[in-house]
C-alpha positions as CSV (number, residue, x, y, z in Angstrom):
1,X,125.9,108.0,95.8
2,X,122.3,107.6,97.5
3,X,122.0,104.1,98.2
4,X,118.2,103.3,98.4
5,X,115.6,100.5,98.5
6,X,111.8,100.7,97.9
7,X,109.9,97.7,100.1
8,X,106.7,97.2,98.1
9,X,103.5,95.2,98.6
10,X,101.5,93.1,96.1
11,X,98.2,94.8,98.2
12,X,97.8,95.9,101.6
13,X,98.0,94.0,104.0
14,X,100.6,91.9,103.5
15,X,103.3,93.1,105.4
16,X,105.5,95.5,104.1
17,X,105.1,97.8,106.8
18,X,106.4,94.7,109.4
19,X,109.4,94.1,107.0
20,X,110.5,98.1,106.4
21,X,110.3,98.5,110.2
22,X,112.3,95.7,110.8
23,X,115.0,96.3,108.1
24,X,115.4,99.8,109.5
25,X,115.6,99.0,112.8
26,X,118.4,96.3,112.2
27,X,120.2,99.0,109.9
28,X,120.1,101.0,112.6
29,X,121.4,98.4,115.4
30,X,124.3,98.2,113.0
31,X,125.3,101.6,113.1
32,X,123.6,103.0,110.2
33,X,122.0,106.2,109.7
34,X,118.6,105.0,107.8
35,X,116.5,107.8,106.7
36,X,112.8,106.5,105.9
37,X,110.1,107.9,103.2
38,X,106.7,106.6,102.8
39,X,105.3,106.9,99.1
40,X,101.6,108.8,99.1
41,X,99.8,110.8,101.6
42,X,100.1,108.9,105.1
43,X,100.8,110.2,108.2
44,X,101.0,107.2,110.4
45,X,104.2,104.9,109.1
46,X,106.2,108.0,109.0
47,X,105.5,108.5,112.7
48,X,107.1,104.9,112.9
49,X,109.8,105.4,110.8
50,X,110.8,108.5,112.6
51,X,110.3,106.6,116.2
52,X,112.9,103.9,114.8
53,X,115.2,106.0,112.9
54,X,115.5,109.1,114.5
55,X,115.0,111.2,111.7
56,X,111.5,112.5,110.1
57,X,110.5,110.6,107.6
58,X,109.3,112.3,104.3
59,X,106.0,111.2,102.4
60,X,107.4,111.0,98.6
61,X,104.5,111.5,96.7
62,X,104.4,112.1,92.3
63,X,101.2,113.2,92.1
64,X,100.4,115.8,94.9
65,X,103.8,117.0,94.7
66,X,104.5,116.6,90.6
67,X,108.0,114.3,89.8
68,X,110.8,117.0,90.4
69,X,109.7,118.2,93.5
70,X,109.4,115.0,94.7
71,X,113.0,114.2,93.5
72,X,113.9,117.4,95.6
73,X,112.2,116.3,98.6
74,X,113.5,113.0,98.6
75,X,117.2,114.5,97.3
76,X,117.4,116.9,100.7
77,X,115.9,114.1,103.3
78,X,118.6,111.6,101.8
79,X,121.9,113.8,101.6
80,X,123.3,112.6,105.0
81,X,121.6,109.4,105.4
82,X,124.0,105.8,104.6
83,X,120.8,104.3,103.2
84,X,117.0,105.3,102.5
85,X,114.5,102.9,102.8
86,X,111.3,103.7,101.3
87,X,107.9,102.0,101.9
88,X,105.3,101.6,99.4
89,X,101.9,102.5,99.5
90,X,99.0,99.6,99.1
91,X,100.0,97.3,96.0
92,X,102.9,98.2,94.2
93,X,101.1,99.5,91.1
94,X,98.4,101.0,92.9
95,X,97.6,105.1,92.5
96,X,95.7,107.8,91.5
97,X,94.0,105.8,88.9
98,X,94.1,101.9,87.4
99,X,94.7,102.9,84.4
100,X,98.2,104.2,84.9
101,X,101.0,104.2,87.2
102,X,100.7,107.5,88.7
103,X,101.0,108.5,92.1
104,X,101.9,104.6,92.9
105,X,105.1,103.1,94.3
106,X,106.4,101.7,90.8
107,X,106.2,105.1,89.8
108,X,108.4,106.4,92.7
109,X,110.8,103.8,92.0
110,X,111.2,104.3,88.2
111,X,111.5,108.6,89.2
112,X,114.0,107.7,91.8
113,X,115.9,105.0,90.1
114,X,115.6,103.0,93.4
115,X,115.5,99.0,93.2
116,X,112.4,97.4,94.7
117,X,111.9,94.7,97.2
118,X,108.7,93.1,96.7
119,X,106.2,91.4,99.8
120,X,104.5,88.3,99.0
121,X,102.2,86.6,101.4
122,X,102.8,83.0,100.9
123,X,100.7,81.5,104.1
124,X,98.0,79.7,101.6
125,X,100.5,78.7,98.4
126,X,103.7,77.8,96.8
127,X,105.1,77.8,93.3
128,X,101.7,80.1,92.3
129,X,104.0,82.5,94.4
130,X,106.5,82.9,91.6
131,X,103.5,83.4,89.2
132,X,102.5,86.3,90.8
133,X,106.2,87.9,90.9
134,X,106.2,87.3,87.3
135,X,103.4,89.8,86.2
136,X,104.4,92.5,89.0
137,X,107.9,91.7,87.3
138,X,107.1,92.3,83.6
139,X,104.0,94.9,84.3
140,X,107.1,97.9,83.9
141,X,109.9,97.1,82.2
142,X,111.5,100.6,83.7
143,X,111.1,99.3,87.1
144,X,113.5,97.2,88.6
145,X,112.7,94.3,91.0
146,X,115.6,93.8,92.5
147,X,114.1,91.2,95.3
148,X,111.2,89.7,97.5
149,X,110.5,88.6,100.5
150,X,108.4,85.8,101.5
151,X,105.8,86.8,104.9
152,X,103.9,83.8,106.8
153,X,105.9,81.2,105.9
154,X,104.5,77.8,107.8
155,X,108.0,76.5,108.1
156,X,111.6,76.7,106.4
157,X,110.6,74.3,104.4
158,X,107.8,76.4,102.8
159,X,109.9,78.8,102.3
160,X,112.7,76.7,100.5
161,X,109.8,75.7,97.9
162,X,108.5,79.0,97.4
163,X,112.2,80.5,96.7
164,X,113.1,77.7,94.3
165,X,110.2,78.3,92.5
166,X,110.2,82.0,92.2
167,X,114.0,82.3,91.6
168,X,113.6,79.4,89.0
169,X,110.7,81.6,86.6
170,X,111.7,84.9,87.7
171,X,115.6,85.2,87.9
172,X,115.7,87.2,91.5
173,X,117.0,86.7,94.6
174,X,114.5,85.6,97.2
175,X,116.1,88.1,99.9
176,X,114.2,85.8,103.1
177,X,111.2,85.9,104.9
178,X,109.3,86.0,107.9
179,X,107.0,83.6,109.9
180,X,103.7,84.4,110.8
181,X,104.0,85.7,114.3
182,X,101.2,87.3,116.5
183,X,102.6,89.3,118.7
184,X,104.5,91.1,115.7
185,X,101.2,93.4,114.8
186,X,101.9,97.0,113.8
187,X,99.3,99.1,116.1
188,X,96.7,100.4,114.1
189,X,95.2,104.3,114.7
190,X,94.0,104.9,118.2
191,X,94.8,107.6,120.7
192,X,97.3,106.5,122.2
193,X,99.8,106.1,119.3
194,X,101.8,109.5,118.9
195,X,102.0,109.6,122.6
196,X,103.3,106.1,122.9
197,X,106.0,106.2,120.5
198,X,106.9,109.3,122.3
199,X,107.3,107.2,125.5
200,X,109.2,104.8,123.5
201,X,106.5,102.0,124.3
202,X,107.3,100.1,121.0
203,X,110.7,100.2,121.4
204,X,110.5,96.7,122.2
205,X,108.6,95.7,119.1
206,X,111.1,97.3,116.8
207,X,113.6,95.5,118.4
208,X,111.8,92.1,118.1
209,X,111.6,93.3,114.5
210,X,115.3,93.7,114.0
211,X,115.8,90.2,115.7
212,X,114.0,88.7,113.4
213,X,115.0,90.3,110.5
214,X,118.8,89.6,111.2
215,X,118.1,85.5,111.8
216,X,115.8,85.3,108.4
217,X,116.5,88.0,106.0
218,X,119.8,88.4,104.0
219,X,120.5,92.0,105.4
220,X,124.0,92.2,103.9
221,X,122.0,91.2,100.5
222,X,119.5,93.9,100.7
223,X,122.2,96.9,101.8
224,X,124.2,95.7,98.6
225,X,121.1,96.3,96.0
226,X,120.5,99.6,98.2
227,X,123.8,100.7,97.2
228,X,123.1,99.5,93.7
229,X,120.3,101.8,92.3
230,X,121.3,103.9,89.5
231,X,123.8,107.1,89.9
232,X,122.4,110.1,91.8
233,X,122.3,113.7,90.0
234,X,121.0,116.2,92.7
235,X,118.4,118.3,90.8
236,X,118.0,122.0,90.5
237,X,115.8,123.1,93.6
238,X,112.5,124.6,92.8
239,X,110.8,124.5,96.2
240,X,113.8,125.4,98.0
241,X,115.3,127.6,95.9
242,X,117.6,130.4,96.6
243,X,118.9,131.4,99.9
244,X,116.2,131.1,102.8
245,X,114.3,134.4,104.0
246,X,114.9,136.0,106.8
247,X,111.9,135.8,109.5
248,X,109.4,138.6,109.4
249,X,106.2,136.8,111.0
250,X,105.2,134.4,113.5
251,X,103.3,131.2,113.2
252,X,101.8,129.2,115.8
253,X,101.4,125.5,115.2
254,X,99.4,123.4,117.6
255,X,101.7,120.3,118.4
256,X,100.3,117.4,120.6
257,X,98.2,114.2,120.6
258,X,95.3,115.7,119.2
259,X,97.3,118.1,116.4
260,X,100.3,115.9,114.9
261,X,99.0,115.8,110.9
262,X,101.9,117.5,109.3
263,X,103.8,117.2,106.4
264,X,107.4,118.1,107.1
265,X,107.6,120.4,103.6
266,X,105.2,122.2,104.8
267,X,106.4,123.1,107.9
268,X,110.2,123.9,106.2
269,X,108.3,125.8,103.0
270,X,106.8,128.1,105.9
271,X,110.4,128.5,107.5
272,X,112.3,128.7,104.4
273,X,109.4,131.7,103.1
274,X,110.1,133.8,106.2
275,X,108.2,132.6,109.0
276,X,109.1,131.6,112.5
277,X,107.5,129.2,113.7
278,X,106.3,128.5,117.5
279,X,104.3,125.5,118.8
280,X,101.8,124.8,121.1
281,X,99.6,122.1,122.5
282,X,96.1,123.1,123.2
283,X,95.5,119.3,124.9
284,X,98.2,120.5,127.3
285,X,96.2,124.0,128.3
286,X,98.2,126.4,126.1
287,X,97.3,129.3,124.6
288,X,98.3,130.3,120.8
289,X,101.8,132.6,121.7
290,X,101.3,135.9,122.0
291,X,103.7,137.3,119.5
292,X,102.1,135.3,117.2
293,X,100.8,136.8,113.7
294,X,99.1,133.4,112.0
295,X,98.0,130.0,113.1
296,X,98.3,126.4,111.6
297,X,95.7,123.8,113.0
298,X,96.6,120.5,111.5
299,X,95.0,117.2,111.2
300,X,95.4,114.6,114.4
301,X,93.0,112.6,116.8
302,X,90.7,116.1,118.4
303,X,87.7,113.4,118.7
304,X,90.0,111.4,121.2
305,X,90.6,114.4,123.2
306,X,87.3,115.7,122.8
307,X,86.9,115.7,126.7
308,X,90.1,117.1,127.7
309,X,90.1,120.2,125.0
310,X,85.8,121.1,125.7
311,X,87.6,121.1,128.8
312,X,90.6,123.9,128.0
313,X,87.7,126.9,128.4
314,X,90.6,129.5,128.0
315,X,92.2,127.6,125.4
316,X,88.7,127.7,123.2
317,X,87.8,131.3,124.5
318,X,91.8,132.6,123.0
319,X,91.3,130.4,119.6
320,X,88.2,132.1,119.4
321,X,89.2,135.9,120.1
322,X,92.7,135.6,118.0
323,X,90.7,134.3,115.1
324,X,87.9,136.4,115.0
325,X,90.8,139.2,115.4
326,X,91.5,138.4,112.1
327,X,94.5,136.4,112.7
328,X,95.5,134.3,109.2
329,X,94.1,130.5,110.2
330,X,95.3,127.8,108.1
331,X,92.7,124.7,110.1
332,X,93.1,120.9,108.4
333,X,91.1,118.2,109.2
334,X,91.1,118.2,113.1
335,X,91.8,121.5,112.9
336,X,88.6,121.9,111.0
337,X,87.0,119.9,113.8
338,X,88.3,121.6,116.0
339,X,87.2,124.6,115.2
340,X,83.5,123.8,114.7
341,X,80.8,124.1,117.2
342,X,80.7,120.5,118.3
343,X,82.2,117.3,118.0
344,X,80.1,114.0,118.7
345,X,81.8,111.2,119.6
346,X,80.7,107.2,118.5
347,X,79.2,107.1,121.5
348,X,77.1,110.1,121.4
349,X,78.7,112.3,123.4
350,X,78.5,116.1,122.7
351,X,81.9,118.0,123.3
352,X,81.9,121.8,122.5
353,X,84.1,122.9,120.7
354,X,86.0,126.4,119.1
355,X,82.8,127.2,117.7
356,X,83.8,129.6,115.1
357,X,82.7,127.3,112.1
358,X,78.6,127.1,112.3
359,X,78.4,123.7,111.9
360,X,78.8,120.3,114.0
361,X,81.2,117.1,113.5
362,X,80.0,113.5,114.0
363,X,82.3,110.6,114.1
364,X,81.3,107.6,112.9
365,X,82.7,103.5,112.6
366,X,83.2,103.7,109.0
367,X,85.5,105.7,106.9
368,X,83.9,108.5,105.7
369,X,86.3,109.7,102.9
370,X,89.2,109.0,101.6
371,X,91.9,109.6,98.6
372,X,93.6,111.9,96.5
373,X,91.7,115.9,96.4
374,X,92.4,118.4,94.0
375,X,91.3,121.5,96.1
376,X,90.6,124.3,93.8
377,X,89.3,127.7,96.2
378,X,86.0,128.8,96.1
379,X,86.5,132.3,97.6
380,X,90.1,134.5,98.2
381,X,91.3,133.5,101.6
382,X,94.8,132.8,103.5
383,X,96.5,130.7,100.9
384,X,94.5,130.6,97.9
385,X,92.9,133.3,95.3
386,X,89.4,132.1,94.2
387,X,90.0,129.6,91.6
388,X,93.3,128.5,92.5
389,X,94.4,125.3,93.0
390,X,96.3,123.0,95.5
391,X,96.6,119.2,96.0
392,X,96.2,117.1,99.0
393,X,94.2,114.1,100.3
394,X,91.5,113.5,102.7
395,X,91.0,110.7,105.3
396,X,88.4,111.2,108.0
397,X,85.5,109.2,109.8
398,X,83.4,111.9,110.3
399,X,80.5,114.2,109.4
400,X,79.9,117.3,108.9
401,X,76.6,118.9,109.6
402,X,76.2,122.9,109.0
403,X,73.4,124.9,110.5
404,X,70.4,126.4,108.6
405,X,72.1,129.9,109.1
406,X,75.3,129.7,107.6
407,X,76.0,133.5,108.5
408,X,76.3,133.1,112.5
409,X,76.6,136.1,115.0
410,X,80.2,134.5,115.0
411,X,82.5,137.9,114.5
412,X,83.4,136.8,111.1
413,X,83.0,138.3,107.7
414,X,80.1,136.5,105.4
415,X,81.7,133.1,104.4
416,X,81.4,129.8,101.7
417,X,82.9,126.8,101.6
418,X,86.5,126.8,101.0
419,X,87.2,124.4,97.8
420,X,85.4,122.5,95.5
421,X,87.4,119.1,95.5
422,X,87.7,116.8,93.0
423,X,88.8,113.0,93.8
424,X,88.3,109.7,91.9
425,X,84.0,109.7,92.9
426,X,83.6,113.3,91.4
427,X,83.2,116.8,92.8
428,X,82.3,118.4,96.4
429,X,82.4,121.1,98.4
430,X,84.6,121.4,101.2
431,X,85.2,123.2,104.5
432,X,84.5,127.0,105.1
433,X,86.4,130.1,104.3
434,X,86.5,133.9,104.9
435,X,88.9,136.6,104.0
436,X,91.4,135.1,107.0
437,X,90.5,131.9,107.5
438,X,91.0,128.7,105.6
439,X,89.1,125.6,106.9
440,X,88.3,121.7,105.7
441,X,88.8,118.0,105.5
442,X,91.6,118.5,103.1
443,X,95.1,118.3,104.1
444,X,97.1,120.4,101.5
445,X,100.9,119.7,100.6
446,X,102.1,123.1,100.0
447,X,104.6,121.5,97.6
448,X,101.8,121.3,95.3
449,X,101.6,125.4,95.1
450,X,104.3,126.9,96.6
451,X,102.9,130.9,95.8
452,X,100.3,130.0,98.7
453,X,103.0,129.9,101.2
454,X,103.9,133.8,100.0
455,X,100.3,134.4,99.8
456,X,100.0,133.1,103.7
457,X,102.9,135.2,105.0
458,X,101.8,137.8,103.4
459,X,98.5,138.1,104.8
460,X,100.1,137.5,108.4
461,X,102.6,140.7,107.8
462,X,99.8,142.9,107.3
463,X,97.8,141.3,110.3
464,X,100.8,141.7,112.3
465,X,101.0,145.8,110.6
466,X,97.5,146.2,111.8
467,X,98.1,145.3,115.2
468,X,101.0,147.1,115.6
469,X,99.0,150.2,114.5
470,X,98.9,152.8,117.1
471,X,95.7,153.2,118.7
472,X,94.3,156.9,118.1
473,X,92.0,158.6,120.3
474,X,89.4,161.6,119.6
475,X,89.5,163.2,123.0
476,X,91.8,166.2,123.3
């Protein structure tokens, strides 16, 4: 038995992250061990589903990660949990492309059997609310909407209309609801978020959360259609597979305010292939470990730290040698950033940077990309063959500007971009690559390609052979 609940959204915005927060932190006020998932490529609710739960949540995702492995991710995260709760992504129907379900939360649902709990925002109607449960209702017959709940309510007696009418047309439970309340906003990205959920700073917002969810929302109703979906069959694993390997190479992962874009798969794939894996925070003034034979530089906030890490000389000076060394470097996003000559902040500010990448990063007020990337390699390097393929996403509100020479006197072999991405507004090039490093905007989900995480272990046991070489001299 895996009892579990999908809180959707009819669009963003509406409040389903408000709701799933507050459901799992009054689960977990009752003594329940909740273990949270976020549907699609997102980094920042699982950061607040693991600060209220305790436990990492897992992105569940059928499209980067293909339906079974998904099922597999979801099936390990879940195994010791009382009850998952699993937030939707954007509108409930809303994914990879409008013409089908893919990739969206009703697509999760109908894979994981799991009943859905649909968020309405009723502040400026009433009946027209059950209208609009009706077509979310019938669009999938495969999906089950199991309840809703009603946000911005104006008063208890708005909300007695609006359930009447939507129980009256559409035959489910109206669950509860919440008022519209101010002081109950989710804080958006800025850089202080990873380091205040790490002080416990909204501890006190989750707990208004749980409040309120205990006085207005039928909590007892909403476990019971948790332990309702269908019956679980654990399936066959395919990323996991097998016995785990024994270590044989070291990884170094920079972990801290500026580097915190991770998917938890990939971290485990890396462990479960072989590798042990060490952290370190550059922000903080450490260098990558010494025994280390590879390096991960994930995605986070480096713009917001720009002045602290230009800062870390030795820090930059080691990333610099270990790489140019030929050290297997896996950089995402702000890694990429990171590792580029320069980043400019909004307000003009130049911060060097790594400076291994010839080019220069701009941040800017708008969003600069965003959405599902298929990544296919332009050029062998760490994870990939040329012409092989991975999935991610990209998110970003930068620029990338590369300089006229694009063979620099930077210790590196000659380079090209790393992928040619494809998303829903065609095809690009991304990033930068040479035989040992693997740069760009792209985050990858190594659940997507598995056979990369050998490829990247691989390459570090022969950079770690090579080190180990003795040194020969010619004088007698």
């Amino acid at each position: 038995m895996r009892p579990r609940i999908v809180i959707a959204g009819v669009s963003s915005g509406v409040g389903k992250t408000t709701v799933t927060l507050g459901v799992m932190a009054a689960f977990v006020a009752r003594g329940l061990d909740v273990q949270g998932f976020k549907v699609g490529p997102d980094y920042i609710d699982p950061s607040y589903h693991g600060a209220v739960t305790g436990r990492p949540s897992r992105n569940l995702d059928t499209w980067m990660t293909e339906p079974d492995r998904m099922t597999e991710i979801f099936d390990r995260a879940s195994a010791l949990a009382d009850v998952s709760v699993i937030e939707g992504v954007m509108g409930l129907y809303d994914g990879r492309d409008a013409l089908a379900n893919d990739g969206s939360t009703a697509d999760v649902s109908v894979v994981l059997g799991a009943p859905v709990i649909l968020v309405l925002d009723v502040s400026s109607m009433a009946r027209s609310a059950a209208a609009i449960v009706l077509g979310f209702q019938q669009m999938e017959p495969a999906m089950r909407l199991a309840g809703v709940v009603v946000n911005r309510v104006g008063s208890r007696g708005h909300y007695e209309m609006v359930r009447a009418a939507i129980e009256q047309v559409c035959g489910v439970p109206v669950v509860g609801y919440l008022q519209s309340q101010g002081d109950w906003e989710i804080p958006e990205r800025h850089l202080g978020l990873i380091p205040a959920l790490e002080r416990g700073e909204l501890a006190p917002l989750f707990k208004q959360l749980a409040k309120a969810c205990e006085e207005t929302l039928d909590l007892d109703l909403i476990l019971a259609l948790a332990r309702s979906a269908d019956a679980w069959e654990s399936p066959e694993p395919k990323l996991f597979a097998g016995a785990a390997k024994e270590a044989t190479v070291t990884i170094a992962v920079a972990r801290d305010q500026a580097f915190n874009f991770y998917y938890p798969e990939n971290l485990e794939l890396l462990a479960w292939l072989g590798a042990r894996l060490v952290y370190f925070s550059p922000v903080a003034g450490e260098c990558i470990p010494q025994e280390a034979d590879g390096l991960y530089l994930g995605g986070g906030f480096p713009e917001e730290f720009a002045g602290v890490l230009t800062g870390q000389t030795e820090v930059l000076d080691n990333v610099r040698q270990r790489i140019v060394e030929g050290m297997p470097t896996l950089a995402e996003c702000g890694g990429f950033m990171f590792l580029t000559r320069a980043i400019t902040d909004r307000l003009g500010d130049s911060y060097p940077m790594v400076g291994v990448i010839p080019a220069t990063v701009t941040m800017q007020s708008r969003l600069a990309a965003v959405g599902y990337r298929e990544a296919r390699a332009l050029t062998a390097s760490v994870l990939m063959d040329a012409g092989e393929v991975m999935r991610g996403h990209e998110f970003h509100y930068s620029t990338v500007t590369w300089e006229d020479q694009r063979l620099p006197s930077n210790g590196l072999k000659p380079s090209s971009h790393a992928y040619e991405v494809t998303g829903i507004r065609g095809v690009k090039e991304d990033g930068y690559a040479t035989e040992t490093l693997q740069a760009g905007y792209t985050h990858l989900h190594f659940g997507s390609n598995p056979l990369a995480v050998k490829r990247w272990i691989k390459a570090c046991q022969v950079h770690k052979d090579r080190c180990q070489e003795p040194v020969h001299s010619d004088r007698q």
